[in-house]
N, C-alpha and C positions, 0 to 999 in steps of 0.2 A: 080494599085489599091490596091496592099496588103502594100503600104506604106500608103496610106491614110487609109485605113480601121485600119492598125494601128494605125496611129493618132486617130482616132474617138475613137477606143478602149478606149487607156490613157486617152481620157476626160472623157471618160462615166463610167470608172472605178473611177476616182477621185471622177466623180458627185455622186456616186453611194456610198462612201465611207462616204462622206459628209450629204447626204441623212439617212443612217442609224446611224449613230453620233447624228443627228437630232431628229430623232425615239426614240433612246433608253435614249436620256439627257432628253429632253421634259417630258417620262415617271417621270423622277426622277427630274426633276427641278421645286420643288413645292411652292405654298408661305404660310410663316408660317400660322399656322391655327387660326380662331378667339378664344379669349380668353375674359372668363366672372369673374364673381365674385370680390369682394373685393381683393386686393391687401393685400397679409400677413405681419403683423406689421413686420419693420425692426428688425434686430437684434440690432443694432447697428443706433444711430442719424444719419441724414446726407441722401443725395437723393439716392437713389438707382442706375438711368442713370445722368451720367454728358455728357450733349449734347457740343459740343465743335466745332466751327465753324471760320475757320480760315478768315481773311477777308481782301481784299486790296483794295480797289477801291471798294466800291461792295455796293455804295449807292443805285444804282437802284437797288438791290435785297435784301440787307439785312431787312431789316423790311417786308416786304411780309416772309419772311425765319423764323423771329421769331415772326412773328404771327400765322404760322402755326405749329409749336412748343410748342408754350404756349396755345398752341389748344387739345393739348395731354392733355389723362385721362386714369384710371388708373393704375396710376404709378408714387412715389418722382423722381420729376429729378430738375434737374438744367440747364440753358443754362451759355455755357462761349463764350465769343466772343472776339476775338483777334484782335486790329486793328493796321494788321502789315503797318504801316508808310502809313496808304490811304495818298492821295494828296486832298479827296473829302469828303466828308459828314459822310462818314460813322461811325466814331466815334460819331457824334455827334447824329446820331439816333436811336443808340445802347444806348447812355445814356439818351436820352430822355425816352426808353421802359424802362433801367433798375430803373426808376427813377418812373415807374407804377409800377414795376415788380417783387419783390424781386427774385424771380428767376432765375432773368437776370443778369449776371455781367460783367462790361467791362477790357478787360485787353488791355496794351499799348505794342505793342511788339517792343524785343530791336532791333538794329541793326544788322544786317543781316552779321556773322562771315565770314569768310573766309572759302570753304570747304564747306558748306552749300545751298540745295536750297531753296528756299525762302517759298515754304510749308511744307516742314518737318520742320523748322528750328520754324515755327508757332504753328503746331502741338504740339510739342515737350513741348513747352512753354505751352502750353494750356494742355496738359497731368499732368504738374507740378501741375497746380492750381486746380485740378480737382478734388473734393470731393466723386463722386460715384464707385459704383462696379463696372460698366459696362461703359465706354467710347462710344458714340456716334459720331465717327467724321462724318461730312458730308460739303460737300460746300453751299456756301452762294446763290447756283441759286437751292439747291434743295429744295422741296414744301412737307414734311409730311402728311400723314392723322393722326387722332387723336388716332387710335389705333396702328399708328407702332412701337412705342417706346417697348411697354409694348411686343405684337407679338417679336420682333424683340429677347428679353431679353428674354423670355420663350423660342422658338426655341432656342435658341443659348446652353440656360442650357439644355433643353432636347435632345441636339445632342449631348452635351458632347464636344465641339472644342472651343478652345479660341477666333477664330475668327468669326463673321456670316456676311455677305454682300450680296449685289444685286446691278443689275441697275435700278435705277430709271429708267421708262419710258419717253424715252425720245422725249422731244417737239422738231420741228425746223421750219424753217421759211424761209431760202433763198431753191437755188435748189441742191446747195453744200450738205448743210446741211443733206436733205432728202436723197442725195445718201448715205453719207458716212458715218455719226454717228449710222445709225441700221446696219451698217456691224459690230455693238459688236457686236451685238447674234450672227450677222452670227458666226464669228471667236469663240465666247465663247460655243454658242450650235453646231454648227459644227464642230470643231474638238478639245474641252476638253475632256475629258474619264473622265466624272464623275462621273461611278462607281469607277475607280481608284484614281481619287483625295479623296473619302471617303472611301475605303479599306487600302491607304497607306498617309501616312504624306512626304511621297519624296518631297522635297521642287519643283522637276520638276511639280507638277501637282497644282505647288497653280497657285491661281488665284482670285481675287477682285476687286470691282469699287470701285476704289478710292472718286468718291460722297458721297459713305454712307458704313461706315465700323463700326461694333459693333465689340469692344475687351473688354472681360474679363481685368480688372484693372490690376490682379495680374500677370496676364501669361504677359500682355504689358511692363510692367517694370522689371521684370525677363530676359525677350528678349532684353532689350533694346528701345526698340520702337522705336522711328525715328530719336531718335540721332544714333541708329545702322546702318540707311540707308540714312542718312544724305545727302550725296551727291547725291539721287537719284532724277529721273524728273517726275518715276513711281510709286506711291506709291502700287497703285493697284498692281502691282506685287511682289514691292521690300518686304513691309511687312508681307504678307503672306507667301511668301520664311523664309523671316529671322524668321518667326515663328513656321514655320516646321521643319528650318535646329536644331531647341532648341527643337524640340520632343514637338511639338501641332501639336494639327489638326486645321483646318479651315477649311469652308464650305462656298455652295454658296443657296439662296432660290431665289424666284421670286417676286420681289417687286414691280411689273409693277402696281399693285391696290392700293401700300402703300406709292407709292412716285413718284416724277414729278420731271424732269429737264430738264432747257433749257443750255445746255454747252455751246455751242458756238454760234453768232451769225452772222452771212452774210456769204460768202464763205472764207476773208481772215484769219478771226479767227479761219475759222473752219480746213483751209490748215495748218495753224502755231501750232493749238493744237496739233492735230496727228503728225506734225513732231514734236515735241517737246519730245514726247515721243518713237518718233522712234527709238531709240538708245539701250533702253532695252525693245521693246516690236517684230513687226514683223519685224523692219528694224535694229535690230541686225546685229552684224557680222557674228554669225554664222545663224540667222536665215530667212534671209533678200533672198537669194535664194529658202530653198523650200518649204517659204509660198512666195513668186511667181507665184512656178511651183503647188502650192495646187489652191492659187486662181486664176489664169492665164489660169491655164489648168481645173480644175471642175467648174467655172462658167464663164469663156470669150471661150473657144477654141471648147465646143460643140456645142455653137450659130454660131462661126465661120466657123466652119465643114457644119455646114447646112446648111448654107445663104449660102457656097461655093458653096456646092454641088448639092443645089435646080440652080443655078443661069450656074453651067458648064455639068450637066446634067451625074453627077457622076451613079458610078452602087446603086442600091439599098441599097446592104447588106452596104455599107456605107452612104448612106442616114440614113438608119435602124439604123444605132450604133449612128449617128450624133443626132437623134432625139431622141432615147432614154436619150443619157446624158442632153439632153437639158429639155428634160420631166421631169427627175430628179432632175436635180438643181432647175425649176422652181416650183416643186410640193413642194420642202421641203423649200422654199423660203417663198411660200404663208403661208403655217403654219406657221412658225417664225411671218410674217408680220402679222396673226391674232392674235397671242398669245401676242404679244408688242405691238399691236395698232399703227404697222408703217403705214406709208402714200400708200395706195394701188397702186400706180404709183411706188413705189419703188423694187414691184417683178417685174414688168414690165421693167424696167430700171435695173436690179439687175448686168448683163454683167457689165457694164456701171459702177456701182458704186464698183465694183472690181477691174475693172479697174483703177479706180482713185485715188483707196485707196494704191493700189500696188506703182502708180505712186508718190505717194506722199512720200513713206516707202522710194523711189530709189530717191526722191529729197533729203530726206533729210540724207541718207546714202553716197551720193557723195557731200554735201554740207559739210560734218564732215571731208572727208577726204581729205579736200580742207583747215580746220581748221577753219571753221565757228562752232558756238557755238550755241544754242537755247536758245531765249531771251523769257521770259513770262513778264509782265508786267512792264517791261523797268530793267528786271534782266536776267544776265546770267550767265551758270555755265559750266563748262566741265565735259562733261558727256563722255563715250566711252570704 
């Protein structure tokens, strides 16, 4: 029994670890604050945010996208829309608004270099044409309110860090979906040190959703911006790294009231996105085992300890330890899940959707070193 009651220990010490991660991010993971008044004359012509929204295929979302955009108020912005080689509608929708719109513009993007993956390579291009202080990137499935532009540009100046991001709250719709996409917070409020990511610029502590990322103009092209990280699949990680490794800071607030997205849709796209990113995210080389043993052991191994030990009629003090890690992972589960507005079946199933997510990090870690590639909308790149 003192090998099991060990076991129970390591989970309930992980859950326990995860749990208070939870606690003290939550305290500090705020969303920018409402902002009043008039908009101060620029100094200079020209829109203040240049919203920039890369697009490939993306006829069923792009127009929902920029009409919640040019819903935005006060604050000069501009929208640029890039339509990198759709096969569908999508250029032609963009120019129908831009043709309402003057604030609208469409750009044609080139062909896709060697070396390159097919969103930075969009970015980048869209960066180029970009008239404002402040860059707006976000994807074509996320949904604005009308004050997060203006929120988003005040925070960012009043923290003083070149970069400001969040995740959109996010929608889903198959059963894949609901397990697996709110395991960001878990993974970003359970085990980030967000005091540490804003005490130190250590490119280790960046961290960003790639949906919606506000840069500073001037710190973007000083860094490089994404022709720096060009061949990456992550931008959410890769650019705020390459923005810290150049002496910025970047930050993270809560955008769960300011913005909507629906990422993926059914379960296949939602198995192929996550792998897709595996390579620089948990199913790294180096980090592919002990986010595992973080999520394998703090949210599948104390329900397993339990359900074991309720079922073979274990001693207590192991019951005891079994049930408290499970108390644990489950209590700081439900808060995430109120604070995001996840699907309340989803703390209930939470084992489950750790488990999936792991499974997936190890599909597509053994499919790399098999020499498969991760293909996004019929493009692929070597990533590794």
């Amino acid at each position: 029994m003192n090998v099991l009651f060990g076991i129970a220990a390591f989970g309930t010490v992980l859950a326990a670890q995860f749990a208070c991660f939870c606690v003290v991010n939550l305290l500090l993971f705020r969303a920018p604050r409402p902002v009043g008044g008039a908009w101060p004359a620029p100094a200079a012509t020209g829109p203040e945010v240049s919203v920039l929204i890369p697009a490939r295929d993306e006829a069923a979302n792009i127009g929902a996208a920029l009409d919640a955009v040019l819903a935005s108020d006060g604050i000069p912005f501009e929208v640029l829309v890039l339509d990198d080689q759709s096969s569908d509608d999508t250029a032609a929708i963009v120019a129908a608004c831009a043709a309402r719109d003057p604030r609208v513009r469409l750009l044609r993007g080139a062909p896709l270099p060697a070396g390159w993956c097919g969103k930075q390579h969009a970015c980048a291009q869209l960066a180029v044409a970009a008239r404002g202080r402040e860059l707006l990137f976000i994807d074509a499935d996320v949904r604005v309110a009308a004050d997060t532009l203006r929120r988003l540009v005040e925070a960012r100046r009043r923290r003083g860090v070149a970069l400001l991001s969040g995740v959109p709250r996010q929608l889903t719709g198959s059963s894949l979906e609901a397990l697996v996409i709110p395991m960001i917070h878990v993974v970003l409020l359970g085990y980030l040190p967000i005091p540490g990511m804003r005490w130190s610029r250590h490119p280790a502590f960046a961290a960003a959703c790639g949906q919606l990322m506000l840069i500073a103009a001037d710190a973007y092209r000083a860094s490089g911006g994404h022709a720096a990280i060009r061949a990456s699949w992550h931008d959410g990680l890769a650019l705020p790294r390459r923005l810290r490794t150049c002496g910025y800071g970047t930050d993270l607030v809560d955008v769960t009231r300011l913005a909507s997205c629906r990422m993926y849709r059914g379960a296949r796209e939602t198995w192929a996105g996550f792998a897709k990113n595996a390579a620089e995210g948990l199913g790294s080389p180096r980090g592919i085992v002990p986010w595992t043993v973080l999520l394998l052991g703090g949210h599948v191994l104390p329900f397993l300890m339990l359900g074991a030990g309720l079922a073979g009629d274990w001693s207590s003090e192991v019951l005891g330890m079994a049930a408290a890690g499970t108390l644990l992972t489950l209590c700081a589960r439900a808060v995430l899940a109120f604070r995001f507005a996840h699907p309340p079946l989803t703390v209930l199933f939470f084992p489950l959707g750790a488990a999936v997510l792991v499974a997936i990090q190890w599909h597509a870690r053994l499919r790399r070193l098999g020499g498969w590639r991760p293909n996004w909308k019929g493009r692929s790149q070597h990533v590794d």
